[in-house]
DOTILO-783436 format. One record per residue: residue number from 1; x, z, y of N, C-alpha, C in turn; residue in three letters. Coordinates in nm, 4 decimals. Example, Ala and Ser with C-alpha at 12.3 -4.5 7.8 and 13.67 -1.06 7.14 Angstrom:
DOTILO-783436
@seq = 1&n_xx = 1.3190&n_zz = 0.7800&n_yy = -0.5690&ca_xx = 1.2300&ca_zz = 0.7800&ca_yy = -0.4500&c_xx = 1.3200&c_zz = 0.7800&c_yy = -0.3300&type = ALA;
@seq = 2&n_xx = 1.2850&n_zz = 0.7080&n_yy = -0.2250&ca_xx = 1.3670&ca_zz = 0.7140&ca_yy = -0.1060&c_xx = 1.2900&c_zz = 0.7870&c_yy = 0.0030&type = SER;
This chain:
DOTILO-783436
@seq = 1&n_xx = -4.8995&n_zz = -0.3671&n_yy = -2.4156&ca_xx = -4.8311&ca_zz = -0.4595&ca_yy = -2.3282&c_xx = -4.8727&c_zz = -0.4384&c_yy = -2.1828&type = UNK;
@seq = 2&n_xx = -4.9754&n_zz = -0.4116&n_yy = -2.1890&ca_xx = -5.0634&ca_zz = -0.3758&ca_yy = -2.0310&c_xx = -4.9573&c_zz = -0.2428&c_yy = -1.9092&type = UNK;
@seq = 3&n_xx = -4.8786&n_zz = -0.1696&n_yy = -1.9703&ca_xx = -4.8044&ca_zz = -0.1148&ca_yy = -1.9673&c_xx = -4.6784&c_zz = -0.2175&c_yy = -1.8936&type = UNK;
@seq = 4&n_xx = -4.6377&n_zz = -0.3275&n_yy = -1.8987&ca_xx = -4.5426&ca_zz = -0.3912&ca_yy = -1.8530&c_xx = -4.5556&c_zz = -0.4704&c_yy = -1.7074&type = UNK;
@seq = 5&n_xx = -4.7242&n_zz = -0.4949&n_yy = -1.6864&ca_xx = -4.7833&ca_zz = -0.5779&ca_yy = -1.6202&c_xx = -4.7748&c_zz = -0.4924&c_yy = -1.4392&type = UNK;
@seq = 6&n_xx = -4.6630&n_zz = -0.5077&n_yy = -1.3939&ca_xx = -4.6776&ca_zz = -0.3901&ca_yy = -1.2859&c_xx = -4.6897&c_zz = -0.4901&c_yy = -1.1116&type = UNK;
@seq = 7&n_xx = -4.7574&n_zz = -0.6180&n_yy = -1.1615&ca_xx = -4.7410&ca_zz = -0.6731&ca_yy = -0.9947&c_xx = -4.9023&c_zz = -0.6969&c_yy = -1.0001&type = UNK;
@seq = 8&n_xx = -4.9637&n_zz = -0.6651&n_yy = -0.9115&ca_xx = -5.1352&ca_zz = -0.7402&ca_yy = -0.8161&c_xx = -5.1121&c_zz = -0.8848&c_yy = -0.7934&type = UNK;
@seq = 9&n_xx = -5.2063&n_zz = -0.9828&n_yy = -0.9244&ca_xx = -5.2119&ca_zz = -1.0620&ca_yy = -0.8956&c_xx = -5.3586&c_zz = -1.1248&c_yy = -0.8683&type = UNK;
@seq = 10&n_xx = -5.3140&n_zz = -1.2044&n_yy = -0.7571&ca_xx = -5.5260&ca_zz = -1.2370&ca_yy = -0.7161&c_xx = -5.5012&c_zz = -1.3920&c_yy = -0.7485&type = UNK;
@seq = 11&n_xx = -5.6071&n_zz = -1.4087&n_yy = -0.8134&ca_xx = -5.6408&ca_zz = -1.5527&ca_yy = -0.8442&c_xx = -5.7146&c_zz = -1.6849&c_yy = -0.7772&type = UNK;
@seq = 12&n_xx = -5.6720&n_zz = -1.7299&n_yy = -0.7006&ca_xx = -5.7878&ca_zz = -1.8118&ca_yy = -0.6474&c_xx = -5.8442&c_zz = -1.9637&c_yy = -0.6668&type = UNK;
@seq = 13&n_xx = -5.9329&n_zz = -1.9852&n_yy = -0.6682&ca_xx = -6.0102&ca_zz = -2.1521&ca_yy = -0.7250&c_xx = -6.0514&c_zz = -2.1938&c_yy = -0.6120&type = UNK;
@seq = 14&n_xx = -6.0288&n_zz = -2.3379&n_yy = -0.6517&ca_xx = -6.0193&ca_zz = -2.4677&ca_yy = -0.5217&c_xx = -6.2338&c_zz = -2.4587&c_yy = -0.5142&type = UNK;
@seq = 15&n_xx = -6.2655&n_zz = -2.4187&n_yy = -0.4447&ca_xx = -6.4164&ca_zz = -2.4870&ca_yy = -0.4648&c_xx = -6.4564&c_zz = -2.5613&c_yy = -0.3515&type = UNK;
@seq = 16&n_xx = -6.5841&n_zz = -2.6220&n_yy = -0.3713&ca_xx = -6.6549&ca_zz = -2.6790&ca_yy = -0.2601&c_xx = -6.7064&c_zz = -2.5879&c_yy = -0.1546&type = UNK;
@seq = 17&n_xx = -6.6929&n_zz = -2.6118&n_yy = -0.0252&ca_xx = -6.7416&ca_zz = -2.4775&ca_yy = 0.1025&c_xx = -6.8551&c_zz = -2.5607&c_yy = 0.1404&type = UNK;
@seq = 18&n_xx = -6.9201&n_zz = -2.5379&n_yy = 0.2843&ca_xx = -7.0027&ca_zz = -2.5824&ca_yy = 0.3502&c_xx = -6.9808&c_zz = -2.7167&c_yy = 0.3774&type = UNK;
@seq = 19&n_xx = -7.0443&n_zz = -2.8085&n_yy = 0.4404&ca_xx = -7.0311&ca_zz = -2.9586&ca_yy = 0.4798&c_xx = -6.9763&c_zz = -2.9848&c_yy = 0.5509&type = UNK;
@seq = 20&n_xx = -6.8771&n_zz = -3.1085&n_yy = 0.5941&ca_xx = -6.8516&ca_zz = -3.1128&ca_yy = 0.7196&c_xx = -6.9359&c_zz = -3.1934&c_yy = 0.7995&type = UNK;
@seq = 21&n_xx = -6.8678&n_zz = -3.2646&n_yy = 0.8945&ca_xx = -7.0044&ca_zz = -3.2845&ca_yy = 1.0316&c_xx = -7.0233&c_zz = -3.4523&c_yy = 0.9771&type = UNK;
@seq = 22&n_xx = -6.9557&n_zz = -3.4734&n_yy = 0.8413&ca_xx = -7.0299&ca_zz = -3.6099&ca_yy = 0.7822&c_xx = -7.1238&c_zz = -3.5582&c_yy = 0.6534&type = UNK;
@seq = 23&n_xx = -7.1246&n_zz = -3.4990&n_yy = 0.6370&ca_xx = -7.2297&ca_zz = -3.3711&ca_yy = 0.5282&c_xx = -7.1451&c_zz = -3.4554&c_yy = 0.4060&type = UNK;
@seq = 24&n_xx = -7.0201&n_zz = -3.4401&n_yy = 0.3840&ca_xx = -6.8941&ca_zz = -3.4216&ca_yy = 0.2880&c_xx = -6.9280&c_zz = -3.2656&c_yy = 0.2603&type = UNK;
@seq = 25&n_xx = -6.8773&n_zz = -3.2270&n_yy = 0.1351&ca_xx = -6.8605&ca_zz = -3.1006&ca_yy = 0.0825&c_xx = -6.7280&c_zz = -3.0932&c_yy = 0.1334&type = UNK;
@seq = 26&n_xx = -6.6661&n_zz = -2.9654&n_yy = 0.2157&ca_xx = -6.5486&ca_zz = -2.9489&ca_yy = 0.2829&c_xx = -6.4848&c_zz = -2.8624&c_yy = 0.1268&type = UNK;
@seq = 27&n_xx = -6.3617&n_zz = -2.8348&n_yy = 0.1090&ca_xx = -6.2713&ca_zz = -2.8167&ca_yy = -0.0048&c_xx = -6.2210&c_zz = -2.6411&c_yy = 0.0581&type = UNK;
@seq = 28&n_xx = -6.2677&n_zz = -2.5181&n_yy = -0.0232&ca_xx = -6.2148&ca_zz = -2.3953&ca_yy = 0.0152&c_xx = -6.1659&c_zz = -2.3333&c_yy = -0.1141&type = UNK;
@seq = 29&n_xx = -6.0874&n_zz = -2.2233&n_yy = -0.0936&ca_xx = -5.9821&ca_zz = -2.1604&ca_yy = -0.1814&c_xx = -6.0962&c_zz = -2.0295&c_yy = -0.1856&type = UNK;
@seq = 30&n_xx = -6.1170&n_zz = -1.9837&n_yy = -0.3173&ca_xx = -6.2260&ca_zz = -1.8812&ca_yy = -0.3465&c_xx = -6.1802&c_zz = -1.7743&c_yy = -0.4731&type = UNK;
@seq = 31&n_xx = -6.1806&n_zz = -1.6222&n_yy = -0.4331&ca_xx = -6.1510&ca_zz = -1.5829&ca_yy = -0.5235&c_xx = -6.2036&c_zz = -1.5826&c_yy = -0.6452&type = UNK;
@seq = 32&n_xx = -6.0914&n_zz = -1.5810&n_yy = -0.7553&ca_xx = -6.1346&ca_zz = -1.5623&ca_yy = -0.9111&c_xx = -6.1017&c_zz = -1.4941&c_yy = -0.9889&type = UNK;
@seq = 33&n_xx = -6.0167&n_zz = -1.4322&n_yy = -0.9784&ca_xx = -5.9647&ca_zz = -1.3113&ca_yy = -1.0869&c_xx = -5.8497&c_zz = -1.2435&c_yy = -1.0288&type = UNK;
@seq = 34&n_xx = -5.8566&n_zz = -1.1147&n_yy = -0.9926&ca_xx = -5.7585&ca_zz = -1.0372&ca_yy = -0.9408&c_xx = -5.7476&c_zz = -0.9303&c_yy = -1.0963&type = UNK;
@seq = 35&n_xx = -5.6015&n_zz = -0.9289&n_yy = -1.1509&ca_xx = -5.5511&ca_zz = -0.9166&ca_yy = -1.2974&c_xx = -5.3936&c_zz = -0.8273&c_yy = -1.2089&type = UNK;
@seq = 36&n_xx = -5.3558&n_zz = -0.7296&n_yy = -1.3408&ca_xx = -5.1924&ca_zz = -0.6842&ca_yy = -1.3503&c_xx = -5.1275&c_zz = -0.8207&c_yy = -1.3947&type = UNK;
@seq = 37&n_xx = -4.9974&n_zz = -0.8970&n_yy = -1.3520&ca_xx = -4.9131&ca_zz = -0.9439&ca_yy = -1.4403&c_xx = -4.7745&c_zz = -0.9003&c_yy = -1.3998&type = UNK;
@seq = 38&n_xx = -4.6615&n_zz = -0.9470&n_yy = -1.4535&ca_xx = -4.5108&ca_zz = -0.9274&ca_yy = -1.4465&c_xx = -4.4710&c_zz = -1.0511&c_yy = -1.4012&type = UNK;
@seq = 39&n_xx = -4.4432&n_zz = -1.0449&n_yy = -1.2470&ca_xx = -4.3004&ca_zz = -1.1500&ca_yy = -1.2602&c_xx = -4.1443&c_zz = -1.1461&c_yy = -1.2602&type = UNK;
@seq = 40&n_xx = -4.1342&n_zz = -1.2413&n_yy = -1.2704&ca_xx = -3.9565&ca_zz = -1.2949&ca_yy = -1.2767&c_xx = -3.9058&c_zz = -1.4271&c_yy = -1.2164&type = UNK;
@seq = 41&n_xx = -3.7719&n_zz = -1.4242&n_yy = -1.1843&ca_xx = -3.7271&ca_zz = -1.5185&ca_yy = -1.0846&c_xx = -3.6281&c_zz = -1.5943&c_yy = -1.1428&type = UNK;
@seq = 42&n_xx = -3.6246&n_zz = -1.6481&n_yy = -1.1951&ca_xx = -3.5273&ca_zz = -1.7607&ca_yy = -1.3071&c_xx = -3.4387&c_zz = -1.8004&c_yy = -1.2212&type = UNK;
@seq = 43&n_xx = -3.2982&n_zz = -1.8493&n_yy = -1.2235&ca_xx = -3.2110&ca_zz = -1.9262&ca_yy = -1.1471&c_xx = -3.2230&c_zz = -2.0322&c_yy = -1.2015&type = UNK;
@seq = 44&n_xx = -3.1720&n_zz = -2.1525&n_yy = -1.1517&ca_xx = -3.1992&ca_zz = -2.2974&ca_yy = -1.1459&c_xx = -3.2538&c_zz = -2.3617&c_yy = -1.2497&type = UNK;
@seq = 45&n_xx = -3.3867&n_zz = -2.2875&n_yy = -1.3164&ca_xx = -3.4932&ca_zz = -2.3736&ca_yy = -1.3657&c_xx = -3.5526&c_zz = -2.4817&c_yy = -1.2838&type = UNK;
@seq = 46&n_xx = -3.5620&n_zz = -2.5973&n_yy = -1.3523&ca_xx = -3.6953&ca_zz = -2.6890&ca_yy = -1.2840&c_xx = -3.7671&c_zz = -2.7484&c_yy = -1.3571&type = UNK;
@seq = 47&n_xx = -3.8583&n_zz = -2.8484&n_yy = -1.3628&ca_xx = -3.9543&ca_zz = -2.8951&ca_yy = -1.4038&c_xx = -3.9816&c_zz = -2.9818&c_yy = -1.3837&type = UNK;
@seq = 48&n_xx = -4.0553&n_zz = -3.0899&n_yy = -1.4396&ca_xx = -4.1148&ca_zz = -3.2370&ca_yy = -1.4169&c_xx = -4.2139&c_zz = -3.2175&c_yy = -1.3762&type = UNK;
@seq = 49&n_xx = -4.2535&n_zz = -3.2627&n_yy = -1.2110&ca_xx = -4.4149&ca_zz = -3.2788&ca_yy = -1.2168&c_xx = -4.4395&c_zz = -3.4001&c_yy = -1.1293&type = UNK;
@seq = 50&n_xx = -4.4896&n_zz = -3.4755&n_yy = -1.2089&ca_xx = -4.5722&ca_zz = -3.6060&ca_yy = -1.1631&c_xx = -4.4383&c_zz = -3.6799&c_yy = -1.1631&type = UNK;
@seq = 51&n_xx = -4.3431&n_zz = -3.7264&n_yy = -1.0805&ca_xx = -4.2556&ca_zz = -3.8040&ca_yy = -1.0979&c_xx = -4.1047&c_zz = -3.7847&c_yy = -1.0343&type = UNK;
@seq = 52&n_xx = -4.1501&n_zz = -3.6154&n_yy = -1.0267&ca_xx = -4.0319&ca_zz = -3.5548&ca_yy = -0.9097&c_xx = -3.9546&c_zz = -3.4704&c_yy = -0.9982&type = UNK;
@seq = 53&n_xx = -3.8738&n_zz = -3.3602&n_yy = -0.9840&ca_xx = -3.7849&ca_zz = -3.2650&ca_yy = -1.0277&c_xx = -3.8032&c_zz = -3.1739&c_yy = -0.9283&type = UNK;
@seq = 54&n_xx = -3.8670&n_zz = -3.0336&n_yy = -0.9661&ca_xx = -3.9326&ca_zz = -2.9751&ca_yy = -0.8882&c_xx = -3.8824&c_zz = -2.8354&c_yy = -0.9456&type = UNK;
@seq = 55&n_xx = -3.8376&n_zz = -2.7565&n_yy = -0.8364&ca_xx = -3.7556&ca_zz = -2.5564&ca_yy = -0.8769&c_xx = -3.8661&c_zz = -2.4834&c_yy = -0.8994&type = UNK;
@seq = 56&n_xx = -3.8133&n_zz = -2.4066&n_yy = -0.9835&ca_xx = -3.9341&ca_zz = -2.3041&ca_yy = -0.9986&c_xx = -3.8970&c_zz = -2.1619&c_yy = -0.9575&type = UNK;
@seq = 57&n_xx = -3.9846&n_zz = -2.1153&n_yy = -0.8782&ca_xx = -3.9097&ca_zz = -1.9822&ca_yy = -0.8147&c_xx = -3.9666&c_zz = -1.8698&c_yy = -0.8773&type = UNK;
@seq = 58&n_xx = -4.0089&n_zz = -1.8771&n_yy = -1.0014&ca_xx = -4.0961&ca_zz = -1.7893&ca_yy = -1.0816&c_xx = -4.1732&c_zz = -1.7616&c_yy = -1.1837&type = UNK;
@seq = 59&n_xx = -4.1724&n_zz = -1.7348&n_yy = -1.2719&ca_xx = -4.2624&ca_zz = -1.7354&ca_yy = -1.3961&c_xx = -4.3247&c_zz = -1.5521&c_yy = -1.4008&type = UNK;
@seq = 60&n_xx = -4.4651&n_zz = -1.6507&n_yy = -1.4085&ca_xx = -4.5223&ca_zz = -1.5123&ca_yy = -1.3847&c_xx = -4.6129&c_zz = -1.4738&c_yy = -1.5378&type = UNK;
@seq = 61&n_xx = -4.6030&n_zz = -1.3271&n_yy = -1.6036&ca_xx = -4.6592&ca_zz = -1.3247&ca_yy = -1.7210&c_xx = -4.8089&c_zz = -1.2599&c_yy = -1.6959&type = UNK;
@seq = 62&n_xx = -4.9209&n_zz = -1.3347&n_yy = -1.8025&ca_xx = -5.0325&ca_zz = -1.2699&ca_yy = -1.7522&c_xx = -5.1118&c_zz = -1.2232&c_yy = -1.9119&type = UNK;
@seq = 63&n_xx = -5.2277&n_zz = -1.1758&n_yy = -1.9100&ca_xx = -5.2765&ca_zz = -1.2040&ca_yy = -2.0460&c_xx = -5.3400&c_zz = -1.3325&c_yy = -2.0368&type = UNK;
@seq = 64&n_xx = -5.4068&n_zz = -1.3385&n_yy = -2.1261&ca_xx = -5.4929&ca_zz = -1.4672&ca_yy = -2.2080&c_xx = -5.5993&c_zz = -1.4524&c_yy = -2.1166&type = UNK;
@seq = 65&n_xx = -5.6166&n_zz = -1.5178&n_yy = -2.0015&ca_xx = -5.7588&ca_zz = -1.5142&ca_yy = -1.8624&c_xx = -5.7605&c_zz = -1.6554&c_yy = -1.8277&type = UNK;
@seq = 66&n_xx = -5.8770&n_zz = -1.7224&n_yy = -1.7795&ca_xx = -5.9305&ca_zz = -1.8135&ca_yy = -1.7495&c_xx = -5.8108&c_zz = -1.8236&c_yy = -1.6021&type = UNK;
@seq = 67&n_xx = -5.7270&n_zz = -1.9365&n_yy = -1.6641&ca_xx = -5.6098&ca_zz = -1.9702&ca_yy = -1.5012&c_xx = -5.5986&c_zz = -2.1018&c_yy = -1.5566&type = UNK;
@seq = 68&n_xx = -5.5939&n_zz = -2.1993&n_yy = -1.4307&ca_xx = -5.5124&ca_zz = -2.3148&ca_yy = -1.4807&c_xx = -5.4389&c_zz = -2.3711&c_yy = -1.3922&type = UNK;
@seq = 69&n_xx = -5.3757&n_zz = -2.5151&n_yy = -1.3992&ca_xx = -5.2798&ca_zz = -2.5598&ca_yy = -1.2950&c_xx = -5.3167&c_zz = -2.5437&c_yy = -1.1330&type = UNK;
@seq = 70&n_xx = -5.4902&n_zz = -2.6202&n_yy = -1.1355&ca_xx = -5.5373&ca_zz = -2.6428&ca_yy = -1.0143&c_xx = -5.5599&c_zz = -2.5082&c_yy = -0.9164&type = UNK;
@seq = 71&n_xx = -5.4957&n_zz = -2.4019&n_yy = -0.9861&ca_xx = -5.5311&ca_zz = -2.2524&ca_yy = -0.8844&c_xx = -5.4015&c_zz = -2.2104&c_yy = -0.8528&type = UNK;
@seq = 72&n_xx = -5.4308&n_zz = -2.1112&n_yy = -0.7997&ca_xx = -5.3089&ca_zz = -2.0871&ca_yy = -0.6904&c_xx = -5.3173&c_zz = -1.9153&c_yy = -0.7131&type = UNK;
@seq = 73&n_xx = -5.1790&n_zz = -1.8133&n_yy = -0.6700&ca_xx = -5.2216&ca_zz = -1.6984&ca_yy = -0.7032&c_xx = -5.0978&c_zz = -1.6615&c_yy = -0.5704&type = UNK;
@seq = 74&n_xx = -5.1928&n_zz = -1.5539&n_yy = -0.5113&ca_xx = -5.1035&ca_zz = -1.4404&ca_yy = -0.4690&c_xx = -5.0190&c_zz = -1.3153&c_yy = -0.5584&type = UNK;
@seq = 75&n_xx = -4.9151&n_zz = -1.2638&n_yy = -0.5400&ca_xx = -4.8197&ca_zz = -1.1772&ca_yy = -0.6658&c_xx = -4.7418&c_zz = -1.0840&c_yy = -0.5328&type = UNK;
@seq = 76&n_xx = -4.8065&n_zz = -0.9253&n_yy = -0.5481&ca_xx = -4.7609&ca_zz = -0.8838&ca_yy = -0.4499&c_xx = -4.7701&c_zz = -0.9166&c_yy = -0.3005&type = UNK;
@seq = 77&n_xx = -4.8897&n_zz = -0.9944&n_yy = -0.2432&ca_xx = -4.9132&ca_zz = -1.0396&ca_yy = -0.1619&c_xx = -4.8372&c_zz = -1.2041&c_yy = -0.0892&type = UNK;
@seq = 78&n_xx = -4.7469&n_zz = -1.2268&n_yy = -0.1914&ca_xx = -4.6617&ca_zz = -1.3671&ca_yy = -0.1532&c_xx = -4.7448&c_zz = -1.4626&c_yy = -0.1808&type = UNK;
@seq = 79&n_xx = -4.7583&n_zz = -1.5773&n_yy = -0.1751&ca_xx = -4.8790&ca_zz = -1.6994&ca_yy = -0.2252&c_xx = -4.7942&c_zz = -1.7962&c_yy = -0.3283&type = UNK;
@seq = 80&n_xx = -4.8311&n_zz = -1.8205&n_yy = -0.4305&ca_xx = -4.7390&ca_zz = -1.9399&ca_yy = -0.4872&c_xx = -4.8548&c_zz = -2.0422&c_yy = -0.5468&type = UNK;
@seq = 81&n_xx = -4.8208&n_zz = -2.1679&n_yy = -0.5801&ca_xx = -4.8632&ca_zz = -2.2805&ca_yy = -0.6231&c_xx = -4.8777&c_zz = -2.2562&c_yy = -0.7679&type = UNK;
@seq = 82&n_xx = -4.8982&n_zz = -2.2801&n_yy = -0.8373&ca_xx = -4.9119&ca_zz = -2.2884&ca_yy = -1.0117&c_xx = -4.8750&c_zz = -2.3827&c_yy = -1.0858&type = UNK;
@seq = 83&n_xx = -4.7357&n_zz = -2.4360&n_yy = -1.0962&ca_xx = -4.7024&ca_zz = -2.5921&ca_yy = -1.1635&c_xx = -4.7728&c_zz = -2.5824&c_yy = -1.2918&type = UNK;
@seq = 84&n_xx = -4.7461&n_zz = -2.4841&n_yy = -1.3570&ca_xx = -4.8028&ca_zz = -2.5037&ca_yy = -1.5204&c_xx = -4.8153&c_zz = -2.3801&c_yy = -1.5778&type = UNK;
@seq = 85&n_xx = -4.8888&n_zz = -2.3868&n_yy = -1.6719&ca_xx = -4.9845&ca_zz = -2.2770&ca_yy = -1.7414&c_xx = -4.9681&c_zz = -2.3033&c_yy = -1.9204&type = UNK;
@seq = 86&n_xx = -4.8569&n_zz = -2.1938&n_yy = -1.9648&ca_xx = -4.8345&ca_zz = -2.2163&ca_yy = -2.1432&c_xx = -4.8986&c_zz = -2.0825&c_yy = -2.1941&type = UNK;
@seq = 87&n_xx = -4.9906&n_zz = -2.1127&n_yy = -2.2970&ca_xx = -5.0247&ca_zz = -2.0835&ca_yy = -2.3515&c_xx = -4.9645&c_zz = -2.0168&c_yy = -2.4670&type = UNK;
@seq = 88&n_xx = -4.8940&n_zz = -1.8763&n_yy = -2.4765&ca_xx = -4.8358&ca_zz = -1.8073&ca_yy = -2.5869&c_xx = -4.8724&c_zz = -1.7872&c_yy = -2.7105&type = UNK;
@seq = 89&n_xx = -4.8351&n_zz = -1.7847&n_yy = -2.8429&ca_xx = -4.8986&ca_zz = -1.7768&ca_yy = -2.9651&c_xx = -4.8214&c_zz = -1.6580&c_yy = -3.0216&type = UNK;
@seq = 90&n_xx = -4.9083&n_zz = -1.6003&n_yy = -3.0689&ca_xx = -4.8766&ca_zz = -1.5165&ca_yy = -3.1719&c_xx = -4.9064&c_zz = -1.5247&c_yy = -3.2915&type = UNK;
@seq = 91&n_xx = -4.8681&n_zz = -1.4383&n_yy = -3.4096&ca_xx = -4.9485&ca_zz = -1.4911&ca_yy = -3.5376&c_xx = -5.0890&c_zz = -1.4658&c_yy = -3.5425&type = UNK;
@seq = 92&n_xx = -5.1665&n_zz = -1.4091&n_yy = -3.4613&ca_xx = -5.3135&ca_zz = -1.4057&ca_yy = -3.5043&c_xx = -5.3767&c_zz = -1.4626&c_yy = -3.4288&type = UNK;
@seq = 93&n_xx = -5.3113&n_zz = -1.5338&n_yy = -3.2631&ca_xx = -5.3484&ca_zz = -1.6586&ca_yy = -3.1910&c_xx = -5.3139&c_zz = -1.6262&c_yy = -3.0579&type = UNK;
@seq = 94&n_xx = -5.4132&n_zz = -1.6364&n_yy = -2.9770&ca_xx = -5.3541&ca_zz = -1.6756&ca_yy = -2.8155&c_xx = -5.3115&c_zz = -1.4817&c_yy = -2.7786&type = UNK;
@seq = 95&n_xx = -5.1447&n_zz = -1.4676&n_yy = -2.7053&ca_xx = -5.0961&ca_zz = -1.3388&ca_yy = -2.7085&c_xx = -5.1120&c_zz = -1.3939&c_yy = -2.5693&type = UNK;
@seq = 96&n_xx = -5.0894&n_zz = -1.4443&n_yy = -2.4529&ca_xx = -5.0252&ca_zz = -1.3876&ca_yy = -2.3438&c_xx = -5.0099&c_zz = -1.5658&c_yy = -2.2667&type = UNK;
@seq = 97&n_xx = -5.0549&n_zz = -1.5492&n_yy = -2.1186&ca_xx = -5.0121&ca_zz = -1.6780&ca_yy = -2.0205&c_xx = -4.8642&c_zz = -1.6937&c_yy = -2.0333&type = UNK;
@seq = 98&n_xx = -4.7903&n_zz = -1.7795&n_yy = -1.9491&ca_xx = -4.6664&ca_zz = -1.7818&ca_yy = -1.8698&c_xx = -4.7266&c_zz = -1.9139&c_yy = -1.8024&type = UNK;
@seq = 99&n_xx = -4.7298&n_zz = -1.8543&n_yy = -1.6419&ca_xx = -4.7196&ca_zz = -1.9182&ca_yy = -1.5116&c_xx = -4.6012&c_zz = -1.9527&c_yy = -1.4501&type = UNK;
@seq = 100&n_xx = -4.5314&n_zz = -2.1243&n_yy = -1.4548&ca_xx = -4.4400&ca_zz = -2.1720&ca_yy = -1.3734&c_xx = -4.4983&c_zz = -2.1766&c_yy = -1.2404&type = UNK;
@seq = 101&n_xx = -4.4201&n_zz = -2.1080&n_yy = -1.1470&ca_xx = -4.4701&ca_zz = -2.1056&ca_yy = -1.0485&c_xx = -4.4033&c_zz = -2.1548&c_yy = -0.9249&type = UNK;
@seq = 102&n_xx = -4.4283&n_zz = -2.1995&n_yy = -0.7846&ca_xx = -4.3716&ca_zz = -2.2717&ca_yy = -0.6624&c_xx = -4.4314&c_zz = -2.1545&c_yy = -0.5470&type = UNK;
@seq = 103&n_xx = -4.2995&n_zz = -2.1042&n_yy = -0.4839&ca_xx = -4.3438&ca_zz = -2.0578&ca_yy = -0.3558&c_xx = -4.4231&c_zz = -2.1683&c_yy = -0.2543&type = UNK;
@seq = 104&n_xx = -4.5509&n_zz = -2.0836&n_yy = -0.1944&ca_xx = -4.6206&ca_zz = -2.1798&ca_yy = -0.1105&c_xx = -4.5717&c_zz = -2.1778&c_yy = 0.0205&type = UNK;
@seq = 105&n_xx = -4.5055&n_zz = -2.2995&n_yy = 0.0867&ca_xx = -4.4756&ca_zz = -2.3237&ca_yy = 0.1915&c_xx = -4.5947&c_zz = -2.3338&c_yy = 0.3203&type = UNK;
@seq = 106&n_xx = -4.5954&n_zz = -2.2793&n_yy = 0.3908&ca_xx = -4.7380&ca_zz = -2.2531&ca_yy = 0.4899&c_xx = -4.6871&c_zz = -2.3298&c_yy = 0.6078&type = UNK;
C-alpha cells in the first residue's frame, strides 16, 4: 500500500512553549510525525462539528500512526485543520487512518 502514499505529510502537536510575561505556559504548534499519505478532494461533503455544518476540502489517507483531531498537518506544503480521524478495519485489525480535513485559513 506504501506504494500509493505519494504526498509529504508533516504532522504537528499543539504543545506548551515558554511562559508568557504572566509565567502562563504560552500554547505552540510542534512537530510530530512527518509520514507518506494520499490525498483527495471530495465535492460537497460536510460534516457535523460541534453544532455547525462544516465542508470538507479533503480526506487524507495515512497508515495506522499516532494522529488525532487536536493536530493539524501540512500535505504538500498547504496547512489544513483535522476535523476527524477514522480508524479503518480490516479483518486482522487496524489497516489504515482517513483524515477529514479543513483548509487552514491564515
Amino acid at each position: 500500500m506504501n506504494h500509493l502514499f505519494i504526498n509529504e505529510c508533516r504532522i504537528q502537536r499543539y504543545t506548551q512553549g515558554a511562559k508568557d510575561g504572566y509565567g502562563n505556559p504560552t500554547k505552540a504548534w510542534a512537530a510530530h510525525l512527518t509520514v507518506d499519505g494520499r490525498i483527495s478532494y471530495p465535492k460537497g461533503r460536510q460534516i457535523f462539528r460541534d453544532t455547525e455544518m462544516v465542508n470538507v476540502d479533503a480526506v487524507l489517507f495515512l497508515e495506522d500512526i499516532d494522529v488525532i483531531e487536536h493536530d493539524r498537518v501540512y500535505v504538500d506544503d498547504v496547512l489544513y485543520e483535522i476535523l476527524f480521524v477514522a480508524q479503518v478495519q480490516d479483518l486482522i485489525g487496524s489497516h489504515h487512518k482517513e483524515l477529514t480535513l479543513k483548509r487552514f485559513e491564515l
